[in-house]
BATORRO-676799 format. One record per residue (C-alpha): residue number from 1; residue in three letters; y negated, x negated, z. Coordinates in nm, 4 decimals. Example, Ala and Ser with C-alpha at 12.3 -4.5 7.8 and 13.67 -1.06 7.14 Angstrom:
% BATORRO-676799
<nr=1	rest=ALA	north=0.4500	east=-1.2300	up=0.7800>
<nr=2	rest=SER	north=0.1060	east=-1.3670	up=0.7140>
//
This chain:
% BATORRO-676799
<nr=1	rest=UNK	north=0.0000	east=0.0000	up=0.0000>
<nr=2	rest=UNK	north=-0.3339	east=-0.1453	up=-0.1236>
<nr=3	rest=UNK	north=-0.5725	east=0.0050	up=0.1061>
<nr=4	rest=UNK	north=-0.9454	east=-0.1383	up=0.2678>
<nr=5	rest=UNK	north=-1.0268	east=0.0692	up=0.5277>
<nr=6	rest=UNK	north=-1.4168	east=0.1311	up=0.5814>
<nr=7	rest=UNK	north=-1.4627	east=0.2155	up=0.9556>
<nr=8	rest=UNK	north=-1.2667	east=0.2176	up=1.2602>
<nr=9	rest=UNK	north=-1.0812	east=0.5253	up=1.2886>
<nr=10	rest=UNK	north=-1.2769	east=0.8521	up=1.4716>
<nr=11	rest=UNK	north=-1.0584	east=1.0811	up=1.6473>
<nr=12	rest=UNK	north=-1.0622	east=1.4669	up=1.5833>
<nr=13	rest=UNK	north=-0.9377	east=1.7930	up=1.6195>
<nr=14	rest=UNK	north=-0.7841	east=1.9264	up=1.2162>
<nr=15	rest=UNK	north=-0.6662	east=2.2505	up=1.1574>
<nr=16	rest=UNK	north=-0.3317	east=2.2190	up=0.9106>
<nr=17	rest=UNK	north=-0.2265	east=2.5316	up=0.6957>
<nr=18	rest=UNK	north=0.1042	east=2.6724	up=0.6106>
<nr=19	rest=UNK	north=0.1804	east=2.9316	up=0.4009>
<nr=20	rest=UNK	north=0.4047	east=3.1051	up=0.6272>
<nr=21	rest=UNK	north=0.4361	east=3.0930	up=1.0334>
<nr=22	rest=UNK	north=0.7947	east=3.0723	up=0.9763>
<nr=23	rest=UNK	north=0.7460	east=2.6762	up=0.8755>
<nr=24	rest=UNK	north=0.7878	east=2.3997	up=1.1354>
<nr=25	rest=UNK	north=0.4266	east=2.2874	up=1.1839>
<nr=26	rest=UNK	north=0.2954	east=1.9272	up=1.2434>
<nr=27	rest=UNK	north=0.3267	east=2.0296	up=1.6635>
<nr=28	rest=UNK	north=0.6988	east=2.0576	up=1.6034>
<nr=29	rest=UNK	north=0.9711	east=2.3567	up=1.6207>
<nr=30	rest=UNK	north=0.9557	east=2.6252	up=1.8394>
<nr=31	rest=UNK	north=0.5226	east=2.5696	up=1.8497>
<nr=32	rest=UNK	north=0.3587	east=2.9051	up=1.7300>
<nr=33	rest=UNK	north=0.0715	east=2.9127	up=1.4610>
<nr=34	rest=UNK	north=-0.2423	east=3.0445	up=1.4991>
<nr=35	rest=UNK	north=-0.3714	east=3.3120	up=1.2670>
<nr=36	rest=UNK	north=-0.7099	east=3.4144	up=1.1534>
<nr=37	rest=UNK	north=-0.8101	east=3.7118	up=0.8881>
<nr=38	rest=UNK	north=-0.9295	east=3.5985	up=0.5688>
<nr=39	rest=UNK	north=-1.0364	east=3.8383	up=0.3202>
<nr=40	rest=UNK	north=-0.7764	east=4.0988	up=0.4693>
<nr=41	rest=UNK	north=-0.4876	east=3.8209	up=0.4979>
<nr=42	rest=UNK	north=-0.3635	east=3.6555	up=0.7725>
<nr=43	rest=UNK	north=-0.3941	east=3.2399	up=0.7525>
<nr=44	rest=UNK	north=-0.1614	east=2.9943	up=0.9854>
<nr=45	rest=UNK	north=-0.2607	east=2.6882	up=1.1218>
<nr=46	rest=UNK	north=-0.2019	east=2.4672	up=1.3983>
<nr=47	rest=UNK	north=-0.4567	east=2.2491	up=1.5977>
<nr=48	rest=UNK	north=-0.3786	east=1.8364	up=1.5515>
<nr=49	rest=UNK	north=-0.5767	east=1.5683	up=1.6820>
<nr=50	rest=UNK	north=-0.5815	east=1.3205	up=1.4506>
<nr=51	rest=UNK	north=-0.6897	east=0.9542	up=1.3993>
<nr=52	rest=UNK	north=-0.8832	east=1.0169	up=1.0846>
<nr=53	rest=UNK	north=-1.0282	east=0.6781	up=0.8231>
<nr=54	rest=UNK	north=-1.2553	east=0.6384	up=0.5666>
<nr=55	rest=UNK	north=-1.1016	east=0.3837	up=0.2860>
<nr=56	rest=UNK	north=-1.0996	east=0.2784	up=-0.0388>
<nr=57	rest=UNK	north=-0.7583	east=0.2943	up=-0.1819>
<nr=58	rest=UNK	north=-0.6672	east=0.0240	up=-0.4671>
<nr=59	rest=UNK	north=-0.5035	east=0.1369	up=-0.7722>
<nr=60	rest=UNK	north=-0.4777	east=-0.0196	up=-1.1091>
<nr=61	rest=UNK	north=-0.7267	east=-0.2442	up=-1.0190>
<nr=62	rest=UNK	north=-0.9085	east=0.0205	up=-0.9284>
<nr=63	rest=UNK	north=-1.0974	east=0.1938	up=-0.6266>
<nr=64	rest=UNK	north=-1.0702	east=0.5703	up=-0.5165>
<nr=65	rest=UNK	north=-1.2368	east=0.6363	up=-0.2254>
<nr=66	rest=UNK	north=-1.1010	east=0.8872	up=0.0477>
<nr=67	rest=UNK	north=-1.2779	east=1.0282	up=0.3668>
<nr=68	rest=UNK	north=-1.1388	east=1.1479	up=0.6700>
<nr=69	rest=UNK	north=-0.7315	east=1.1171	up=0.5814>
<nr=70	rest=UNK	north=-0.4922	east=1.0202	up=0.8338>
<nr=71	rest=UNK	north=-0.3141	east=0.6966	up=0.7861>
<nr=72	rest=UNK	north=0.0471	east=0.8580	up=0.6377>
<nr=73	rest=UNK	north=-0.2131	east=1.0062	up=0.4062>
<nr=74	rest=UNK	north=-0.3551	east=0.7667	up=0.3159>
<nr=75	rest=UNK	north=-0.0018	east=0.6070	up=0.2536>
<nr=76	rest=UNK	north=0.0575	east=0.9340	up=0.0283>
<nr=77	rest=UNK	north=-0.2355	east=0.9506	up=-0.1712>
<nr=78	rest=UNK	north=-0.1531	east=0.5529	up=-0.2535>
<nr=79	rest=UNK	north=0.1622	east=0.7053	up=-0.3905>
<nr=80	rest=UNK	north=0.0489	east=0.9838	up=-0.5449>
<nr=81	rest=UNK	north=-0.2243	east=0.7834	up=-0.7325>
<nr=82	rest=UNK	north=-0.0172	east=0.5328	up=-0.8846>
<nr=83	rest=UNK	north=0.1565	east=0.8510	up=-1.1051>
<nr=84	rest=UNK	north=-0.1842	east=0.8187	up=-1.2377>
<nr=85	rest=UNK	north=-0.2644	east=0.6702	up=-1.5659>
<nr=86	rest=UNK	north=-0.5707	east=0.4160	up=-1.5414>
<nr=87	rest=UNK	north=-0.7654	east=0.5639	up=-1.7709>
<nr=88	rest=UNK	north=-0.7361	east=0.8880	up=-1.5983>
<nr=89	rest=UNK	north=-0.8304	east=0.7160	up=-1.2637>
<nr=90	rest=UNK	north=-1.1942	east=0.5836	up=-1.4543>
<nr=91	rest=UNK	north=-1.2821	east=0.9514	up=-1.5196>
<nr=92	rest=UNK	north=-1.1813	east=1.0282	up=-1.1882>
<nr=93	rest=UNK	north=-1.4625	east=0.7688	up=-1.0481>
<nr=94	rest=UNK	north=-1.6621	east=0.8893	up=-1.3778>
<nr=95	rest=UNK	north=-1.6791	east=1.2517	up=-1.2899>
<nr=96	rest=UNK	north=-1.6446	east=1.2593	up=-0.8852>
<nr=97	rest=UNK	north=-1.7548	east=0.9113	up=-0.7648>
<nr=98	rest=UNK	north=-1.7418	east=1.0749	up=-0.4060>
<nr=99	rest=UNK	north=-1.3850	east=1.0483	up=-0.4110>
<nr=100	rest=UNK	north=-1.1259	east=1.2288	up=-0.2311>
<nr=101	rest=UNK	north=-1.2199	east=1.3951	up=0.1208>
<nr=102	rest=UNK	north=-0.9574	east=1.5640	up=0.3083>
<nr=103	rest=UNK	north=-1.0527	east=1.8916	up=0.5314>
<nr=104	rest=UNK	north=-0.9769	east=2.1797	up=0.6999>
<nr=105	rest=UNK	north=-0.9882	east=2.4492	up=0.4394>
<nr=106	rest=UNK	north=-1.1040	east=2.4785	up=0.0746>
<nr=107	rest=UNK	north=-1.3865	east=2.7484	up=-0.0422>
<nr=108	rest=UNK	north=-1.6129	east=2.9418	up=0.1500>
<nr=109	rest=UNK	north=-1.6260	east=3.2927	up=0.2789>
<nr=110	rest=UNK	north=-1.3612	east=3.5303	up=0.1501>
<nr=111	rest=UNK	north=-1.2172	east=3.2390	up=-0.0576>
<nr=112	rest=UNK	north=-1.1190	east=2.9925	up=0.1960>
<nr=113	rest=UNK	north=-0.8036	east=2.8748	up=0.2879>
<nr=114	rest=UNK	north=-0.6148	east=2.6412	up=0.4641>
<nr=115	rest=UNK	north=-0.4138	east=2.5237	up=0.1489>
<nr=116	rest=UNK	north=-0.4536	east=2.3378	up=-0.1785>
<nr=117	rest=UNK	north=-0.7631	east=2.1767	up=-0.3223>
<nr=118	rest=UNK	north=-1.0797	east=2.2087	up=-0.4842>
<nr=119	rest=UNK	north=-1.3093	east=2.0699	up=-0.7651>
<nr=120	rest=UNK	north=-1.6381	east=2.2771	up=-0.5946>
<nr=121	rest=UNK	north=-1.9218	east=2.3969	up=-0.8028>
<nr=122	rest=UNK	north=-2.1513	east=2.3729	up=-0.4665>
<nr=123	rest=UNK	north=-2.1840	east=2.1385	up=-0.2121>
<nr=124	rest=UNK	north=-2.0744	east=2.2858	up=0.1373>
<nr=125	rest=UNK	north=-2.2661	east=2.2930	up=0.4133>
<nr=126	rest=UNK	north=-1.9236	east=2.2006	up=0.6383>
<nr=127	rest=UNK	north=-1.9689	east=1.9396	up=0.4950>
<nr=128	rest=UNK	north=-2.2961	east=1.7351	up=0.5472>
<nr=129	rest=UNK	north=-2.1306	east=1.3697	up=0.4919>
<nr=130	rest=UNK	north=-1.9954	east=1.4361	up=0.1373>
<nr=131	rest=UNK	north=-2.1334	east=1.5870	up=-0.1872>
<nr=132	rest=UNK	north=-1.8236	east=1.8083	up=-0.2753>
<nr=133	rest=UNK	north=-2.0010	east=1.8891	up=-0.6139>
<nr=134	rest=UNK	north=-1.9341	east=1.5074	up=-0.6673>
<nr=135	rest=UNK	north=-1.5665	east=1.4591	up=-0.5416>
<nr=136	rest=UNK	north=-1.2066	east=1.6556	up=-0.4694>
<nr=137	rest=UNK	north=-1.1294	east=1.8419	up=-0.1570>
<nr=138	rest=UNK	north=-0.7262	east=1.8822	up=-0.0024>
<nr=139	rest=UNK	north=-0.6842	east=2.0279	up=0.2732>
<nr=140	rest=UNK	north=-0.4421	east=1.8964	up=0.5596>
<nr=141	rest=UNK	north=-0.2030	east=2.1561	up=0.4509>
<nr=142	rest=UNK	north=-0.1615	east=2.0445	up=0.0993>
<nr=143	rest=UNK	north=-0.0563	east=1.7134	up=0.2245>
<nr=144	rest=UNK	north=0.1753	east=1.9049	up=0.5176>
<nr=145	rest=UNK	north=0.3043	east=2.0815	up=0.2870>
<nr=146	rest=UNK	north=0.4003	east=1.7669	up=0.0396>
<nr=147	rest=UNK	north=0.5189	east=1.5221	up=0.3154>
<nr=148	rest=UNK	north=0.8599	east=1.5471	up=0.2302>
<nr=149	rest=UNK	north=0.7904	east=1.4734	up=-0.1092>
<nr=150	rest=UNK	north=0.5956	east=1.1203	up=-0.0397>
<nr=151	rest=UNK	north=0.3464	east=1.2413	up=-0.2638>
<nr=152	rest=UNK	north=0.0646	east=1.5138	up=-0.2231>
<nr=153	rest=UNK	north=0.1161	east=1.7012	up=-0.5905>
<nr=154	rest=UNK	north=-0.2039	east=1.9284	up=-0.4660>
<nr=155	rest=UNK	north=-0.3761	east=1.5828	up=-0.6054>
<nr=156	rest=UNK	north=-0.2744	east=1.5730	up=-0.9064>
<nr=157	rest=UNK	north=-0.3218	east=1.9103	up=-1.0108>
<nr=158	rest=UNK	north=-0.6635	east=1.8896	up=-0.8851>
<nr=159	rest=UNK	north=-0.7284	east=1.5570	up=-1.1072>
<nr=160	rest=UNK	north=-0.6054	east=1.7620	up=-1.3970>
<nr=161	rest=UNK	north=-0.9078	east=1.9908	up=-1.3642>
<nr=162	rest=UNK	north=-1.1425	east=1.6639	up=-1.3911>
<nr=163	rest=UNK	north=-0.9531	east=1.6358	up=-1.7402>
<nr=164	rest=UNK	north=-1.0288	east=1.9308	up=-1.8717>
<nr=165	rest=UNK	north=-1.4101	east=1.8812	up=-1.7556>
<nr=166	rest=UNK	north=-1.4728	east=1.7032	up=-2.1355>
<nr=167	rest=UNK	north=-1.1887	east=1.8596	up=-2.2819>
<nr=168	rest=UNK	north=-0.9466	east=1.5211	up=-2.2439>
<nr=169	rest=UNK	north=-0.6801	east=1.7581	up=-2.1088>
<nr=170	rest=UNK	north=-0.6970	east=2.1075	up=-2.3468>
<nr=171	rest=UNK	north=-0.4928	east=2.3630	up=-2.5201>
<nr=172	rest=UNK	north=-0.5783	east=2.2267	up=-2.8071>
<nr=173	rest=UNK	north=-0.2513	east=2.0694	up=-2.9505>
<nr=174	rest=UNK	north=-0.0364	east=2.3770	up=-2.7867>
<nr=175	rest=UNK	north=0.1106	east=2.6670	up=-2.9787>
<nr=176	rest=UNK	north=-0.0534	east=2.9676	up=-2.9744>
<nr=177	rest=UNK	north=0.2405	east=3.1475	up=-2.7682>
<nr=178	rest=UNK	north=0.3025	east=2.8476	up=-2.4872>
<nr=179	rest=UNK	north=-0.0492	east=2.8736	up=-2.4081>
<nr=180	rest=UNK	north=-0.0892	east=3.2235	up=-2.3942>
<nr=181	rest=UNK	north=0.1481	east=3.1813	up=-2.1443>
<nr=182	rest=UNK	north=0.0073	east=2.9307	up=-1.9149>
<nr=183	rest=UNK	north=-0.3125	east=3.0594	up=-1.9518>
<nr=184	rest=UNK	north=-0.1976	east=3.3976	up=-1.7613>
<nr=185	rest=UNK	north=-0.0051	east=3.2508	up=-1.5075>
<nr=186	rest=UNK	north=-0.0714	east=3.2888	up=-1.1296>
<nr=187	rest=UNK	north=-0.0248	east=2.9870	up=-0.9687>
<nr=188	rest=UNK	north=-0.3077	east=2.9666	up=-0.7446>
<nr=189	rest=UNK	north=-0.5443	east=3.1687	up=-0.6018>
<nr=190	rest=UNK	north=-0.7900	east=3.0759	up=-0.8997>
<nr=191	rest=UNK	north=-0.7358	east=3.3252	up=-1.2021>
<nr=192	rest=UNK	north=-0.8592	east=3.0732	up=-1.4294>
<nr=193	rest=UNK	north=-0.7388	east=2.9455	up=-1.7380>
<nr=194	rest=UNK	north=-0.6771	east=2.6408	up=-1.6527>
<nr=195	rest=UNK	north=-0.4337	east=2.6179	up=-1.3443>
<nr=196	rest=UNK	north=-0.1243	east=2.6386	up=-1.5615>
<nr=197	rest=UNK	north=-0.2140	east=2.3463	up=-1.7832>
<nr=198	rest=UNK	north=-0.3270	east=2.1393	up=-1.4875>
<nr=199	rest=UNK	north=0.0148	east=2.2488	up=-1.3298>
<nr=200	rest=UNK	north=0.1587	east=2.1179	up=-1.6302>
<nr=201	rest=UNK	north=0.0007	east=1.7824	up=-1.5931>
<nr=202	rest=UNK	north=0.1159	east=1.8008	up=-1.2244>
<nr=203	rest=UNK	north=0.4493	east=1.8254	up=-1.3615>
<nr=204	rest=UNK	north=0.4485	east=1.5679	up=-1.6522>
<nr=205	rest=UNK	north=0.3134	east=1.2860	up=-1.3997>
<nr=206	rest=UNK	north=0.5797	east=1.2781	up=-1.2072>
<nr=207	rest=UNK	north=0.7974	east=1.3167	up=-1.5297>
<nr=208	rest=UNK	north=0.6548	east=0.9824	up=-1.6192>
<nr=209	rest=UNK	north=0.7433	east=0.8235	up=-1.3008>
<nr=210	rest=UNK	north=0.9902	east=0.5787	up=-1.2517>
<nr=211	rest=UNK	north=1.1665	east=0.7142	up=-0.9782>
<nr=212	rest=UNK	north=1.4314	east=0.9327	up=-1.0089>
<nr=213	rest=UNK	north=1.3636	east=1.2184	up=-0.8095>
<nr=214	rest=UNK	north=0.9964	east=1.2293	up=-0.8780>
<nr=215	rest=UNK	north=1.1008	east=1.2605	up=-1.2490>
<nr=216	rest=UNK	north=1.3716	east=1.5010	up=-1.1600>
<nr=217	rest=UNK	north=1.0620	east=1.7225	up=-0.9991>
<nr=218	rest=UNK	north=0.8636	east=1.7047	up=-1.2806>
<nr=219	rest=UNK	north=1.1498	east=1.8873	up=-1.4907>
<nr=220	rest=UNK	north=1.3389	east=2.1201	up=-1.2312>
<nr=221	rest=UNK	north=1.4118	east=2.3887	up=-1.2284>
<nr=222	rest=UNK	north=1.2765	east=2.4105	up=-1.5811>
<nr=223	rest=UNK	north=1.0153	east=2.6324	up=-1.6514>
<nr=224	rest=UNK	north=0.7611	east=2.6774	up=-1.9033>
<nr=225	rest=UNK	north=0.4908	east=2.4077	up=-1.7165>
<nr=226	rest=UNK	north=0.7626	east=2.1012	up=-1.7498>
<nr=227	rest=UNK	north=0.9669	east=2.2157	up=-2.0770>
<nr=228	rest=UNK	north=1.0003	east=2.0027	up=-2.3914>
<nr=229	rest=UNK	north=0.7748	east=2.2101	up=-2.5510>
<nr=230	rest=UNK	north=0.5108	east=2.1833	up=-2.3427>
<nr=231	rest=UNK	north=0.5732	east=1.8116	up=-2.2838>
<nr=232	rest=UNK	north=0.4923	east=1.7570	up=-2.6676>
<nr=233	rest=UNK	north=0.1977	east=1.9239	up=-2.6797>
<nr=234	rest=UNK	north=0.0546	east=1.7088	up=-2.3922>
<nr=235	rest=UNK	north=0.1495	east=1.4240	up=-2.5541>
<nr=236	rest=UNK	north=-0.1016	east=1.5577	up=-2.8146>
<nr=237	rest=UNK	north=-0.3772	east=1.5701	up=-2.5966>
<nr=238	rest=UNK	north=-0.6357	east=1.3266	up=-2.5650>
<nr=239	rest=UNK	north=-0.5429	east=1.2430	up=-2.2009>
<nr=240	rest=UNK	north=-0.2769	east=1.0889	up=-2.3418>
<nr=241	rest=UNK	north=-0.3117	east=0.9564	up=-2.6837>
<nr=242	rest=UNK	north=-0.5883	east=0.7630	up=-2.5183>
<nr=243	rest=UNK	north=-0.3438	east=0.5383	up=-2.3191>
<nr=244	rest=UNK	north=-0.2121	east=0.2070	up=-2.3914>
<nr=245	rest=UNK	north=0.1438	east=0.2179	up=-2.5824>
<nr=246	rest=UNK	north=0.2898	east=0.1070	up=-2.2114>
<nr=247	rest=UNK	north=0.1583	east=0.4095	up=-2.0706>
<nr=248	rest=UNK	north=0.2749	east=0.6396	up=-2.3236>
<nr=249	rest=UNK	north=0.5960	east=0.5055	up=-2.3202>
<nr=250	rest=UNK	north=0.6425	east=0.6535	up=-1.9831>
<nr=251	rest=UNK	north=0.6031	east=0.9728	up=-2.0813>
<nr=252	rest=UNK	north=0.8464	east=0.9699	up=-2.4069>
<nr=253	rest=UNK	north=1.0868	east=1.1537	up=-2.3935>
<nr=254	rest=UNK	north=1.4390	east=1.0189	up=-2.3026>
<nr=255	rest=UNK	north=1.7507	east=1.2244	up=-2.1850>
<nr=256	rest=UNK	north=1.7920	east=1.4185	up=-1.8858>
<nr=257	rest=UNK	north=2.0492	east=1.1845	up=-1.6314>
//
């Protein structure tokens, strides 16, 4: 793990989602959730006090800095951000120089939550340290939900969205019926157009990993997000005709083992 860490660590309280008060929460099993109404819905979390850093985390020669992650996040987002092609990671810095901050909750008003992430429109007053209109929000329970996995796949998706921002990342090179289909799926609480292709880059990320079960994620169960068909038209797509030929090569396609 390349990481330089900017400040001694401050100590606070975090509120981590789940989707359901059935999951074992960060305070262990058997520890209840707390609940609060949110636009008519109930939303779980648990209390955590947390060591929390500010650091710059070094990939590809690069620098993404991250505010107010513990350290095993830290340790994740290092992961997560080496799925990530350089030239991706530049337009990252490009587009939201403020980096990654980690939080409580996503949106405001009868659109927060206590899962997932967020490319704001508007700076939020919650948060007076970091221009969110500059950088990517994920909650605690994105990366609670992803520890498991050793990767926080909330980040990638939400890097997707910065491709789309110039039109790097499009439907563009899709048939007309694949993305008619992505464009009406569900798969966050954001109607948009969008969340199924960035889902889809989610997906082909890890497909281009070279680890086993990260590429096994990134095509099962199959679906129509990390299909063969869809995999091609990405391909097509500027986000990745603009890599080097070592780059694309991790995302050819090769035989399922």
């Amino acid at each position: 793990m390349s990481l330089r860490i900017l400040a001694p660590p401050h100590e606070e309280i975090a509120r981590v989602g789940a989707r359901s008060r059935r999951e074992v929460g960060p305070l262990g099993a058997g520890t209840r959730w707390d609940s609060e109404q949110i636009d008519g819905e109930n939303r779980y979390f648990q209390e955590v006090r947390y060591s929390l850093y500010n650091a710059d985390v070094l990939v590809h020669s690069r620098v993404v800095r991250c505010f107010h992650a513990t350290m095993e996040q830290l340790q994740m987002l290092d992961t997560t951000l080496q799925l990530v092609p350089p030239q991706h990671i530049d337009l990252l810095n490009e587009r939201k120089p403020a980096g990654i901050r980690v939080a409580d909750t996503t949106g405001r008003g009868a659109s927060r939550r206590y899962m997932g992430g967020v490319n704001p429109s508007a700076d939020y007053a919650a948060s007076p340290d970091f221009d969110e209109r500059r950088g990517i929000v994920i909650t605690h329970g994105a990366f609670w939900e992803n520890r498991n996995r050793g990767i926080c796949v909330t980040v990638l998706h939400e890097i997707g969205h910065v491709m789309t921002h110039n039109g790097e990342l499009s439907y563009q090179p899709f048939p007309h019926d694949r993305s008619a289909q992505l464009r009406g799926l569900r798969v966050s609480r954001n109607p948009g157009v969008y969340e199924g292709l960035c889902n889809a880059y989610m997906f082909f990320l890890c497909y281009g990993s070279d680890n086993a079960v990260m590429r096994d994620y990134g095509t099962n169960p199959p679906d129509i997000q990390k299909d063969a068909v869809t995999r091609r038209a990405l391909r097509q797509t500027q986000a990745f005709t603009m890599l080097d030929s070592g780059w694309q090569s991790r995302f050819a396609e090769r035989e399922r083992r």
